[in-house]
N, C-alpha and C positions, 0 to 999 in steps of 0.2 A: 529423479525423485521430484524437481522441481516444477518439473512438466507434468507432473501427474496431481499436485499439489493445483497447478493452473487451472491444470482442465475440471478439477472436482471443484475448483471456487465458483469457475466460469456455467459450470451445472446449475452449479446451488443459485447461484445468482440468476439467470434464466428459468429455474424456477420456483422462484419465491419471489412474491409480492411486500418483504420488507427489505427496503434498498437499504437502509440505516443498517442491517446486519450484513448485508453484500459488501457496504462500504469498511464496515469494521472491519470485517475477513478479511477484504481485498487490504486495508492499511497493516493489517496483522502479518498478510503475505508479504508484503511489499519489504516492511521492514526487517522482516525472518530473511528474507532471500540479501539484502544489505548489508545486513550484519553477517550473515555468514557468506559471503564474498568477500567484505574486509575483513575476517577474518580469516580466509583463505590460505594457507602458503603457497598453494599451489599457483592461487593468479593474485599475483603479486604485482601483477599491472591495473588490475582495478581501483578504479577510483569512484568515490559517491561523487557525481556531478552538481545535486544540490549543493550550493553556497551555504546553506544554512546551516544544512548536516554538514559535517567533519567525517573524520575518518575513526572517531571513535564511536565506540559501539553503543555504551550506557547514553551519549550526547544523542544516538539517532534516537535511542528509545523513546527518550523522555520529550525529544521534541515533535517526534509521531503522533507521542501520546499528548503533549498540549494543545496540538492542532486542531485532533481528530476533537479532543475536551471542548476547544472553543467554536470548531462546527455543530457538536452536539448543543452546546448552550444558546447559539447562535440561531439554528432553525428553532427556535422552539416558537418562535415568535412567528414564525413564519404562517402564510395559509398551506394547506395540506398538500396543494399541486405543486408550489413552490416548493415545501420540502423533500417532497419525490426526487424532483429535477435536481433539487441541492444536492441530497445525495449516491443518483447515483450518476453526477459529472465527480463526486470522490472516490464512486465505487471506479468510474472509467479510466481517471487520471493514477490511481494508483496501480490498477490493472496496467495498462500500459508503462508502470515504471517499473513494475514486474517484469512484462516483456524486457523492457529496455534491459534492464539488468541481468535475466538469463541468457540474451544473446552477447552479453561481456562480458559473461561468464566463460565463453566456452573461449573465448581466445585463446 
C-alpha cells in the first residue's frame, strides 16, 4: 500500500505545477509512513533516525507540522523562482525520507 501511495504522490507531483501542494502531500506522506512504522509491532526494529523526532507519534506530528508552518511563512517573502526551488527541495527531501523509511520497513 505504501508503494502505491508513492507512486500516486510522485504522479501528482510530475504533474502539477504547484510544488507547495507536492511538498505538503509528500510531508503528509512522509509523516503517514513514520508513524505507522513506529507504530508497527511487527518492525519493532525501526527507528525514526531524525534526532528531532522521537519515537512518539503526536511528537512527529506536530513537529512535521511546525516545520512545514515555518517553511510556509518563511517563503512567503521570497521571489516566485526562489519559492519553486524552496519547495520542491521539501517535496524531494521528504520524498526521499519516504523512500528511506519504506525500505526499513520491510526488514
Amino acid at each position: 500500500m505504501m508503494r502505491r501511495l508513492l507512486a500516486l504522490l510522485l504522479l501528482a507531483g510530475c504533474a502539477s505545477t504547484n510544488w507547495r501542494g507536492v511538498a505538503v502531500g509528500a510531508t503528509a506522506l512522509d509523516t503517514a509512513v513514520t508513524v505507522a512504522l513506529v507504530q508497527s509491532n511487527e518492525r519493532q526494529s525501526f527507528r525514526e533516525v531524525n534526532p528531532i523526532l522521537t519515537s512518539d507519534p503526536k511528537r512527529i506530528v506536530a513537529i512535521q507540522a511546525a516545520i512545514l508552518a515555518a517553511v510556509w511563512l518563511l517563503s512567503r517573502d521570497l521571489e516566485p523562482a526562489q519559492r519553486v526551488k524552496l519547495w520542491k527541495w521539501v517535496a524531494a527531501l521528504h520524498l526521499g525520507a519516504v523512500a528511506y523509511n519504506v525500505t526499513q520497513g520491510k526488514r
